[in-house]
N, C-alpha and C positions, 0 to 999 in steps of 0.2 A: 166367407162368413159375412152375413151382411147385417145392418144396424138390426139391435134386440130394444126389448122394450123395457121399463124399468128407469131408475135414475139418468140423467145426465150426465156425460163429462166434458166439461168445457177444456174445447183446443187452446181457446187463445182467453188470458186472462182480463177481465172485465175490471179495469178498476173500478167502477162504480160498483159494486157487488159489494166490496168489502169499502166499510168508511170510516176512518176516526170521526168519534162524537164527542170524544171526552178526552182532555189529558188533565192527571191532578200531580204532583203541584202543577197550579196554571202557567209559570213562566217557562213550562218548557216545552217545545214541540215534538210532535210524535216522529215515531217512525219514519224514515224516506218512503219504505213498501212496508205496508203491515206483514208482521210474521205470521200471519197468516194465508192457506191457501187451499180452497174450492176445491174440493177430490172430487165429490159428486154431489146431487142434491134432486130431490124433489119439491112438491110442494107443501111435502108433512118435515122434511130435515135436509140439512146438509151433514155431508161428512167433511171436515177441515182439517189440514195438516198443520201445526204450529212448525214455523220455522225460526230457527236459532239468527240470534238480532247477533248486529256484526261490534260485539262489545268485548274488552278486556274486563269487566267492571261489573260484569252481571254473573250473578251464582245462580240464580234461581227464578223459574217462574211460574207463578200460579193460575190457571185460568179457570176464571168460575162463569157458568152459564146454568141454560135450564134445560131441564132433558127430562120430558112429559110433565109432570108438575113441579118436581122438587129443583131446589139449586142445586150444581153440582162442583166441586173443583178438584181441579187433577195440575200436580204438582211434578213439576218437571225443573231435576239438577244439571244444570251446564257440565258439572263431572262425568255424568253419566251418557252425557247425550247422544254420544251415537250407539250406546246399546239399548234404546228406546223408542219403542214405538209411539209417536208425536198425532198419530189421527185420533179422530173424536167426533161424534154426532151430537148435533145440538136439535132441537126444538124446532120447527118454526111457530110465529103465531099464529091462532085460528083464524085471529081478526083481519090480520095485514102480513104476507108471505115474509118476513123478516124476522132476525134472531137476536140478541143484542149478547156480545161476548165481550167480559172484562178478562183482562191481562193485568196482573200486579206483579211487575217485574222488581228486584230486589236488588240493585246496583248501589257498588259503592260512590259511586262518583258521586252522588247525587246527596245532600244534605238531608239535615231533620224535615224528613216532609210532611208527617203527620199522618199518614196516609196508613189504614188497619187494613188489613186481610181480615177477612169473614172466618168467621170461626167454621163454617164449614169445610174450610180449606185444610183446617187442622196444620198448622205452620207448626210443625214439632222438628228441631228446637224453634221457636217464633225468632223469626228473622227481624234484628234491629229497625230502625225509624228510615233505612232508604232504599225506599217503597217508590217505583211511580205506578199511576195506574192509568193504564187504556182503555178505554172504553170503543167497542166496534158495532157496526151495523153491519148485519150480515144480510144480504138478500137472499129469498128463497129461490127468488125468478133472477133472471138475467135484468141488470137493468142497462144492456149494449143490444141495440136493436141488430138482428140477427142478421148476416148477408145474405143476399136474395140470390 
């Protein structure tokens, strides 16, 4: 069978692709590798796998993006995790090949951060004050110049 046409799927993963932009509270650093990952993608979406962050301390996480106009967010319990399916398509934009994906991870380690989940999230029962939030850029394009 030889290459079809249609989305991409990247062999070797592009760090540049996926970028922290944002971590709130500010004193803390993100992720080592975002939990997230590149299933396939054109130049209208990707499709993105969330992957489970390597914590005793996290119950929950919410990720909210946009998918054609509206916001969306999909709520995922660390109890439940391996009978869930974790992919999701996002957006790109018209103007600039890129997606921008918030993670509002829910870990106790972490203090009053101040930090709300969007009511679109619908956090039932709303998950206490320790909140961090991730903010990502997602590319639509590769940004690892391809081997020749």
């Amino acid at each position: 069978a030889g290459p079809t046409a249609g989305p991409t799927t990247p062999d070797d993963i592009c760090p540049e692709d996926i970028q922290i932009i944002h971590v709130e509270p500010e004193d803390l650093t993100g992720p080592d590798l975002p939990p997230l990952i590149i299933k396939s993608r054109d130049l209208s979406s990707v499709v993105l796998k969330l992957t489970k962050l390597v914590s005793t301390t996290v119950s929950k996480v919410f990720v909210e993006f946009v998918n054609g106009y509206a916001r969306q967010c999909l709520a995922y319990d660390y109890l439940e995790w391996n009978t869930i399916d974790t992919d999701f398509t996002v957006q790109c934009m018209q103007q600039v090949p890129l997606s921008i994906v918030t993670l509002y991870v829910v870990d106790d380690s972490v203090p009053n951060s101040g930090v709300v989940i969007p009511e679109c999230c619908h956090a039932d029962p709303p998950p206490g004050s320790n909140i961090v939030k991730y903010t990502f850029k997602i590319y639509c394009v590769s940004q690892c110049p391809e081997d020749e």
